[in-house]
N, C-alpha and C positions, 0 to 999 in steps of 0.2 A: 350618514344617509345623504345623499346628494339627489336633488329630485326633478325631475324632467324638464328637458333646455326649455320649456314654453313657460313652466311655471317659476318665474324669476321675480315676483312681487306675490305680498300678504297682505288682507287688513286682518286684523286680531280685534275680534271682541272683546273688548277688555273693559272691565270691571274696577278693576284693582284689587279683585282678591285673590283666594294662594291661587284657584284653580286656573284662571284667567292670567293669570302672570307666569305662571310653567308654562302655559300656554304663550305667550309670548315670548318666550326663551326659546320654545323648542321652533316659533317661526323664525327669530333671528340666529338660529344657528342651522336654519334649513333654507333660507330666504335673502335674495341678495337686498333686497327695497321690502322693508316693513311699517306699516300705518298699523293707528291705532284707532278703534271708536266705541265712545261711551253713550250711555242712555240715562236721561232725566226724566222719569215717568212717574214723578211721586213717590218713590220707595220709602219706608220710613228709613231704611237703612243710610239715607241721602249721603249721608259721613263720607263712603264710598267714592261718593263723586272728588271730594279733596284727595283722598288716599290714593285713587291715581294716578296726581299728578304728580303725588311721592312716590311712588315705584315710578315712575318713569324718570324722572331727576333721579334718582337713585340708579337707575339700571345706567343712566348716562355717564355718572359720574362714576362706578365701581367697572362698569364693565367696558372696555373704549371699543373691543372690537364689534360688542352688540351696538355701542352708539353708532357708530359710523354706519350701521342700518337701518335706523331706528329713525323713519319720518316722520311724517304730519299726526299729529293727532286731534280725533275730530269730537265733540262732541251734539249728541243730535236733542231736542225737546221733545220729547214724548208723554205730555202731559196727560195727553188726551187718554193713554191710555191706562194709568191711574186713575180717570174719572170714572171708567167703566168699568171698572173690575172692583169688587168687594171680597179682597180677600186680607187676608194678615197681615201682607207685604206693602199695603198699599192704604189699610185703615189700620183704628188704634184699636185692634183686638185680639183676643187669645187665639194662641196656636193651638189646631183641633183637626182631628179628621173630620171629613165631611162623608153623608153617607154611600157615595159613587166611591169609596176607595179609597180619594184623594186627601193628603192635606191641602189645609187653606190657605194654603203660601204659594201654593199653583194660580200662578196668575193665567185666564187663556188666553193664546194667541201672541205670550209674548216673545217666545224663541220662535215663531211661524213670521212676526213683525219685525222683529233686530235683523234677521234673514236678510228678508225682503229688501229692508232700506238698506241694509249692508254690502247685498248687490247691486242695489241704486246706486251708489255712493263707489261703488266698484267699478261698476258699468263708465263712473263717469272718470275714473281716475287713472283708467287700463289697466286694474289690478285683475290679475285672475285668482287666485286662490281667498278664500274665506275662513277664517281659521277661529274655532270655537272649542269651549270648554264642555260642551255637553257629555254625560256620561253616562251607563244604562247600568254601571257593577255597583258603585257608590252611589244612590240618587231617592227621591223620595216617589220617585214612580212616573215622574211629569212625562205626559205621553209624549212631550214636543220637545222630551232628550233621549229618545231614542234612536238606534241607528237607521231604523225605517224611515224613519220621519227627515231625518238627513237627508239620506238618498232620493227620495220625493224631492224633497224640497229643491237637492241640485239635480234633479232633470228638469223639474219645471221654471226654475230660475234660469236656468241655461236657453230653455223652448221658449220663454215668454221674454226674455232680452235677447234669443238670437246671440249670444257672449258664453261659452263655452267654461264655465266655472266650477273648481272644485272648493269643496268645503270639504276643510281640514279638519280631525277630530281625534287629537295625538291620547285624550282621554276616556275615549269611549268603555273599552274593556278591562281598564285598569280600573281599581278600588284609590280609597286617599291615603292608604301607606304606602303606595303606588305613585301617586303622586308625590310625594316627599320624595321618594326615591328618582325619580324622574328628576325633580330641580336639582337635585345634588347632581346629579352626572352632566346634566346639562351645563351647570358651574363647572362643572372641572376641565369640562369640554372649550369650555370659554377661552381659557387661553391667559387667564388670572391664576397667579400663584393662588393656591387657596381658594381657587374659586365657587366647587361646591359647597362647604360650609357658609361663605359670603353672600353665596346666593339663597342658602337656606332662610340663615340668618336675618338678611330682607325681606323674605315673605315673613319670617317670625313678626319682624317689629314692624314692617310698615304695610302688609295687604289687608285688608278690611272682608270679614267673611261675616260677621253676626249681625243677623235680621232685625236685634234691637237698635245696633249702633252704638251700640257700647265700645268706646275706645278709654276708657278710666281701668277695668279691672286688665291687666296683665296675669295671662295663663298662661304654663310652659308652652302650649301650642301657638300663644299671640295673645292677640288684643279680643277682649269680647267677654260678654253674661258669661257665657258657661252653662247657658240649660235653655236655648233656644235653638230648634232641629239641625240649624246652620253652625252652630260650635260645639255639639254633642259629634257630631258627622267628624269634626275637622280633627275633635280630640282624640276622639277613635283611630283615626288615621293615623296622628305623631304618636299616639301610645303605641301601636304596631309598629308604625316606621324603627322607633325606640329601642323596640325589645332587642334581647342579641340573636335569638331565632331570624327576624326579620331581616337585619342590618346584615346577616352573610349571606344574602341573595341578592342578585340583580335583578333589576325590572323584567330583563328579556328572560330569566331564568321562573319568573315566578308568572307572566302572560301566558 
């Protein structure tokens, strides 16, 4: 995929978890200048903030032709908005729906916030594109990962900086044995002997996905509890990825 002579820089929100680091591969294999930016908003999951900086050392040292893309990385405090929000993700309590639909790991306003400052931080760097993991086939419903809500959001980020911005969203209509399948190609694509498995392999041991912060128990899918909505989601996805029904399809054949 080679993508329009204007859009020649990314920032990648990034996490450091699997969904957020396929994401990152697929801007540094579509993107001549890639940044990176993380969010400290109180998450209990905080682990994440270390983990990273380990997929990022890691993607430098395995991958050279992703390094040599691979900028700044920025991290921003967002404490504030941990202070306001009462949900799972952000105090010490049980994972539950709430009666609107939702679970309580829906924090609001906070993919309408990472946005926002993301094209702050855009605006200020002359990146044009915004490249995020949100997704509407795999997700717990959060109305502020939907493709609507994207779109909204880069017409009015675009109107209200006068800076003409696309947000990327390589995840939207794909499920998480979709994304496994995604890194692997993206690896191979790299230009590293071996690189799909390599790159699997690093989201396996070093991306950070579980709402506890559990990095003690190792599951075939990675690090994490194993019965929190965020590693219940992830394992589903590698058991699919896994099966051999799954594994003789491609991404583009099963989208």
């Amino acid at each position: 995929m080679t993508p329009a002579p204007h859009h020649t820089s990314a920032l990648v929100l990034f996490s450091g978890g699997q969904d957020s680091t396929t994401c990152l591969a697929h801007a540094l294999a579509r993107y001549p200048r890639v940044e990176t930016l993380g969010f400290d908003y109180g998450q209990r999951h905080s682990v994440e903030l270390q983990a990273r900086l380990v997929v990022l050392r890691e993607l430098r040292e395995r991958f050279p032709a992703w390094s040599e893309r691979l900028g700044e990385d920025h991290l921003l405090d967002l404490a504030v908005l941990g202070k306001v929000s009462e949900t799972s993700l952000t105090r010490d309590m049980a994972f539950r729906m709430e009666e609107s639909g939702l679970p309580n790991t829906f924090v609001p306003g906070r993919n309408l916030l990472f946005l926002t400052l993301a094209a702050a931080l855009a605006y200020r760097r002359g990146i044009q594109v915004i490249v995020t993991g949100v997704c509407e086939t795999d997700f717990s419903g959060y109305p502020d990962c939907r493709d609507d809500t994207m779109k909204a959001l880069q017409v009015a980020l675009s109107l209200g900086m006068d800076h003409r911005f696309l947000i990327d969203t390589p995840l939207m209509w794909i499920d998480k044995a979709d994304t496994w399948r995604m890194a692997e190609e993206l690896g191979d694509a790299s230009g590293v002997a071996g690189g799909g498995q390599a790159f699997v392999d690093l989201i396996l041991e070093h991306t950070h996905t579980c709402y506890l912060g559990d990095r003690e128990h190792r599951q075939d899918w990675g690090y994490g509890c194993g019965s929190c909505p965020a590693c219940e989601l992830r394992a589903r996805g590698w058991e699919r990825y896994r099966s051999p029904v799954h594994a003789g399809a491609s991404t583009h054949e099963r989208t």
